[in-house]
C-alpha positions in Angstrom: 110.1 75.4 106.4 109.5 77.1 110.0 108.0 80.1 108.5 105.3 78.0 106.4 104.2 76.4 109.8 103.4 79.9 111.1 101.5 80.9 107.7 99.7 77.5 108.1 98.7 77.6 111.7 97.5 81.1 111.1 95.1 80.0 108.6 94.4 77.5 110.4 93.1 79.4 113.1 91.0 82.1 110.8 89.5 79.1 109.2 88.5 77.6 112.3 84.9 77.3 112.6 84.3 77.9 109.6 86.4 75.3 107.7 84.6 72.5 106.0 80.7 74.8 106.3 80.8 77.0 103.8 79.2 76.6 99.6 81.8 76.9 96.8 79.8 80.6 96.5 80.8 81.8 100.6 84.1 79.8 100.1 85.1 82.4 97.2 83.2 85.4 98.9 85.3 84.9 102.0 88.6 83.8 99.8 87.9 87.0 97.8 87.9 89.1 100.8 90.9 87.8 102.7 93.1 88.4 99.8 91.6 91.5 99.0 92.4 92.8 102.8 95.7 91.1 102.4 96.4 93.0 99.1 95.7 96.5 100.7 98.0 95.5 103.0 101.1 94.4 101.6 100.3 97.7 99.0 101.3 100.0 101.7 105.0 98.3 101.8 105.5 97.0 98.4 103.7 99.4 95.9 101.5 98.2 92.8 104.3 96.4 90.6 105.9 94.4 93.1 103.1 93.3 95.0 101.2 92.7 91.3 104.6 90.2 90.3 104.4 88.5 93.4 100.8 87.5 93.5 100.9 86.6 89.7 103.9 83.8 90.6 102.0 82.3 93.5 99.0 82.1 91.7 101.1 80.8 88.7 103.0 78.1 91.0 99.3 77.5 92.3 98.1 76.2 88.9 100.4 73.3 89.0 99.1 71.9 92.1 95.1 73.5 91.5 94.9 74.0 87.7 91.4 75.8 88.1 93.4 78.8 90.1 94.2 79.7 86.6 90.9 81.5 86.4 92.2 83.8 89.0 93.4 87.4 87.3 95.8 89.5 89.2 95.0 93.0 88.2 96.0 96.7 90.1 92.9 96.8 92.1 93.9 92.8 93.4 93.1 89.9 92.4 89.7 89.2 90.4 87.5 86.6 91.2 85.1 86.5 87.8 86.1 83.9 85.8 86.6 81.6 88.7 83.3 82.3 90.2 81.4 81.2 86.4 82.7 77.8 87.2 82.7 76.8 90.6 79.7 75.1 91.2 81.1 72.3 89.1 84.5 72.5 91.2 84.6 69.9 94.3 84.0 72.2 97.7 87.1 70.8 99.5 89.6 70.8 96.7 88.3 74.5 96.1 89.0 75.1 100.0 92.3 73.3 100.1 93.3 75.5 97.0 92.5 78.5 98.4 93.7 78.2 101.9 97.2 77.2 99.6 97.2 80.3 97.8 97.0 82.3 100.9 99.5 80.5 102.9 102.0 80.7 100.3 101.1 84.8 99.6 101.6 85.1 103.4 105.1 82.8 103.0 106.3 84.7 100.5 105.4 88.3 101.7 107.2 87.0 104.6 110.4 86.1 102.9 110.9 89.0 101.1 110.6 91.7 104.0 112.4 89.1 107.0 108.8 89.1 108.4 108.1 92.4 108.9 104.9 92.7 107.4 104.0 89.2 109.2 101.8 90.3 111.9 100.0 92.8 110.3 99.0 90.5 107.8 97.9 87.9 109.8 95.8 90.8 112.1 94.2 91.7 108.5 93.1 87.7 107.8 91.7 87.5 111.1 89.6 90.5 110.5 87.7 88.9 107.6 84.9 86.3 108.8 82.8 84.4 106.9 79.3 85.1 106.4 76.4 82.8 106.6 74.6 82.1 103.7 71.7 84.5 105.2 74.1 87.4 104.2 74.1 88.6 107.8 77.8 89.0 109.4 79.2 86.9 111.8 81.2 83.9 111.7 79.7 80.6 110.3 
């Protein structure tokens, strides 16, 4: 899948030094923000039920391959973080990145798919915008 590459290499190159740092706490904060900026985004082009449906079936396909990803609620503000954040000191760091870096590849993929790319760059300019913080709570990249 060509278009998955260029999801993945995008990613990729937000995550970069970064990947691999951060606590299972920054890992959601960051996670949290990047879909939340990516949900604001696709809103503008796809309105509140269809962008609701389609993050509910990644997040559902998701949960075969990461089955704690089933704490993650899609609700009209986005998606909510609460229930996964109760647990995941007891998830493993890198399966928690590796599920989340999934889950927004495969919302970028599919956004992709359904409007021929369209709303491909300005989703990827919105995932570079969010940085990671350092656990001292000032900005910056980690």
């Amino acid at each position: 899948m060509p278009e998955r590459k260029v999801h993945s290499e995008a990613v990729k190159a937000w995550r970069d030094g970064w990947a691999g740092t951060l606590s299972q706490q920054e890992l959601l904060d960051v996670y949290e923000r990047a879909l939340d900026a990516l949900w604001r985004r696709a809103h503008m082009s796809l309105g509140e039920v269809s962008l609701m449906a389609i993050v509910d079936r990644v997040l559902h396909q998701g949960t075969d391959q990461f089955p704690h990803l089933a704490a993650l609620k899609v609700e009209t503000s986005g998606v909510q973080f609460g229930e996964l954040r109760q647990v995941v000191s007891s998830l493993d760091r890198t399966l928690l990145e590796d599920s989340l870096s999934y889950l927004v590849i495969e919302l970028l993929r599919v956004f992709g798919a359904l409007t021929a790319e369209i709303l491909t760059p300005g989703l990827h300019a919105e995932l570079r915008k969010v940085q990671a913080r350092p656990a001292d709570g000032k900005g910056g990249k980690v």
